[in-house]
VOBA-1610 file (N, C-alpha, C; in pm, whole numbers, padded with zeros to 5 digits, always signed):
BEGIN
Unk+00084-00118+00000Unk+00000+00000+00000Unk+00089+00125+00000Unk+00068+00245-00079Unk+00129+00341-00072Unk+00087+00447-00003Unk+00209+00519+00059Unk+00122+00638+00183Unk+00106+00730+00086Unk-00043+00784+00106Unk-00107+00851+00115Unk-00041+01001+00089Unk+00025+01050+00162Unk+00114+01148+00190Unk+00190+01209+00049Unk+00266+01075-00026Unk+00318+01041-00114Unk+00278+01061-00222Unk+00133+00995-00259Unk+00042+01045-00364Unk+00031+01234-00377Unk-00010+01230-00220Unk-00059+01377-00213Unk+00094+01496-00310Unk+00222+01413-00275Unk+00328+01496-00323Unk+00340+01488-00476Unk+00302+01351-00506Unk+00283+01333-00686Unk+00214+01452-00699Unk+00092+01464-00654Unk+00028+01578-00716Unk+00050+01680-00691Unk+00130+01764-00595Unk+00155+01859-00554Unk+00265+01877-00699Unk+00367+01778-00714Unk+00416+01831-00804Unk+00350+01835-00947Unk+00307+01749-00988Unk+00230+01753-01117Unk+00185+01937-01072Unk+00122+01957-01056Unk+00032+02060-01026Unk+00153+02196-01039Unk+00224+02159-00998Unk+00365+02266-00953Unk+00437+02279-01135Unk+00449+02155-01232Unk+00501+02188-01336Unk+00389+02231-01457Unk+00258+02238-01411Unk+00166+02320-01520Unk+00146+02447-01454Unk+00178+02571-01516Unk+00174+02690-01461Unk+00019+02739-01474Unk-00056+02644-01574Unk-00171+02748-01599Unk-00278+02653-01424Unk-00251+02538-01391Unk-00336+02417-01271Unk-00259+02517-01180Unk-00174+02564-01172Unk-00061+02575-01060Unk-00135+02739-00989Unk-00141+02832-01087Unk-00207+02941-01125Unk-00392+02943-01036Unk-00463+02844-01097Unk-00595+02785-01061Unk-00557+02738-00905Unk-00511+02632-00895Unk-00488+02617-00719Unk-00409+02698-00638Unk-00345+02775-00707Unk-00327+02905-00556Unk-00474+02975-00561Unk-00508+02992-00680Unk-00631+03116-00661Unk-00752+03055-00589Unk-00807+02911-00576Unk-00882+02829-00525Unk-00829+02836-00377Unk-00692+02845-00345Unk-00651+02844-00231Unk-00718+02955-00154Unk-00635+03074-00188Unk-00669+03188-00178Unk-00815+03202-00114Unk-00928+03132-00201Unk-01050+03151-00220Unk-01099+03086-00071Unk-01035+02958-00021Unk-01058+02923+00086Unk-01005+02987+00182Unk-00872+03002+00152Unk-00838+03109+00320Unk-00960+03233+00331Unk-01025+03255+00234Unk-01045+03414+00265Unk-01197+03364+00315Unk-01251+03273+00311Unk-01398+03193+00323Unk-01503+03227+00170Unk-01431+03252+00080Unk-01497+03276-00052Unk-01516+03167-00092Unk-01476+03044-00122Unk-01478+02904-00186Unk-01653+02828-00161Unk-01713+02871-00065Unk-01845+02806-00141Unk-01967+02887-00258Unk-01879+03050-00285Unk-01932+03126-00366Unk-01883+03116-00454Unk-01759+03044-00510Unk-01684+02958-00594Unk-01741+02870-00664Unk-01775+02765-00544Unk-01856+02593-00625Unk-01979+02674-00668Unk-02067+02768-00611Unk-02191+02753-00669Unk-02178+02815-00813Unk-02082+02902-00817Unk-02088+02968-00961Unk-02045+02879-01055Unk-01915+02794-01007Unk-01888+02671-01106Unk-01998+02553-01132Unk-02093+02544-01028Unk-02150+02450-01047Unk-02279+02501-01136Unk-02335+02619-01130Unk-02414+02667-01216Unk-02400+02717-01324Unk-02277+02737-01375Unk-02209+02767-01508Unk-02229+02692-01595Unk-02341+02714-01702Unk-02349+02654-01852Unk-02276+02620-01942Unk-02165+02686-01942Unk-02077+02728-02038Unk-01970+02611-02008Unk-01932+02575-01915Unk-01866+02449-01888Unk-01866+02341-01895Unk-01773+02245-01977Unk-01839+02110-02008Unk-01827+02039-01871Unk-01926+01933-01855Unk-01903+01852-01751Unk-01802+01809-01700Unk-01690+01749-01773Unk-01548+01711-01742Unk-01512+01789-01633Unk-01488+01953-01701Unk-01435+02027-01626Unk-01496+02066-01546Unk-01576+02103-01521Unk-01737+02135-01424Unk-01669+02031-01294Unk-01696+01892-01326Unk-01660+01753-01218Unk-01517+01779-01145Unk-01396+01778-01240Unk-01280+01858-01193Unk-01249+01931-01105Unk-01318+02092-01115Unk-01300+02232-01036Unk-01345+02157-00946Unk-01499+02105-00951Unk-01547+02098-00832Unk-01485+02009-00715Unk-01472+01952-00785Unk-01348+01792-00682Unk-01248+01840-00609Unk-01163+01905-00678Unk-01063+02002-00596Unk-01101+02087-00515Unk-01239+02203-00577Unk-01290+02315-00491Unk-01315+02283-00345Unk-01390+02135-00368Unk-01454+02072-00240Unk-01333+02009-00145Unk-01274+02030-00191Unk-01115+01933-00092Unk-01042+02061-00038Unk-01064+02139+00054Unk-01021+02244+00161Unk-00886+02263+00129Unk-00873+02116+00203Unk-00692+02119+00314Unk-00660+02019+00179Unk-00676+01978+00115Unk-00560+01992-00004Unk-00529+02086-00100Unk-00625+02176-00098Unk-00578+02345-00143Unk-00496+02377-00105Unk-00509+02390+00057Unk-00440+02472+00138Unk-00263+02394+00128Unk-00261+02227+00166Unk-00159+02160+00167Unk-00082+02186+00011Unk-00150+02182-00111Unk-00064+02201-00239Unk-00038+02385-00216Unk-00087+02475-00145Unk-00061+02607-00175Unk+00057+02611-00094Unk+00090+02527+00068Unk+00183+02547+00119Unk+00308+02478+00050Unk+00295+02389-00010Unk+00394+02290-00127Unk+00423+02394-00227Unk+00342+02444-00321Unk+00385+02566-00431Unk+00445+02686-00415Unk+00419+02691-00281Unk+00504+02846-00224Unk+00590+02808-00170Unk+00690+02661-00109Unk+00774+02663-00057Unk+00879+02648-00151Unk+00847+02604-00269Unk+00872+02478-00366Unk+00910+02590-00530Unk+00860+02713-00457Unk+00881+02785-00597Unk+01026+02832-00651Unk+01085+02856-00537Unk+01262+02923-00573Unk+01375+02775-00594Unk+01270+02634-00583Unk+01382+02529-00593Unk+01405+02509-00733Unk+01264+02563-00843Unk+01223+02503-00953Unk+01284+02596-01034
//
């Protein structure tokens, strides 16, 4: 079984070498520290204009708090190594 932890760092980096995901999860971050993030999901989730894929996506992440917060503290520590 693989920890958990581990995965979480796969994605922290994946996330860390696309600037435009990398860009999107600080600002999602952001959105939760400030308590804006459930005025977030509802606009994503009521947005027409979005295909489902991506619609399912935002929202998956939007809804996951403390892995915002955990990849925002990973991207800001992680930025002057890259």
């Amino acid at each position: 079984m693989v920890d958990p932890r581990l995965q979480d760092l796969e994605s922290f980096e994946a996330i860390n070498q696309d600037e435009a995901i990398r860009q999107i999860v600080l600002r999602m971050a952001g959105l939760a520290r400030g308590g804006r993030l459930p005025g977030f999901i509802a606009a994503v989730d009521s947005d027409a204009e979005l295909d489902d894929e991506t619609k399912e996506s935002v929202l998956e992440l939007a809804r996951n708090e403390s892995f915002l917060l955990a990849a925002e503290d990973y991207l800001r520590a992680t930025r002057y190594l890259h």
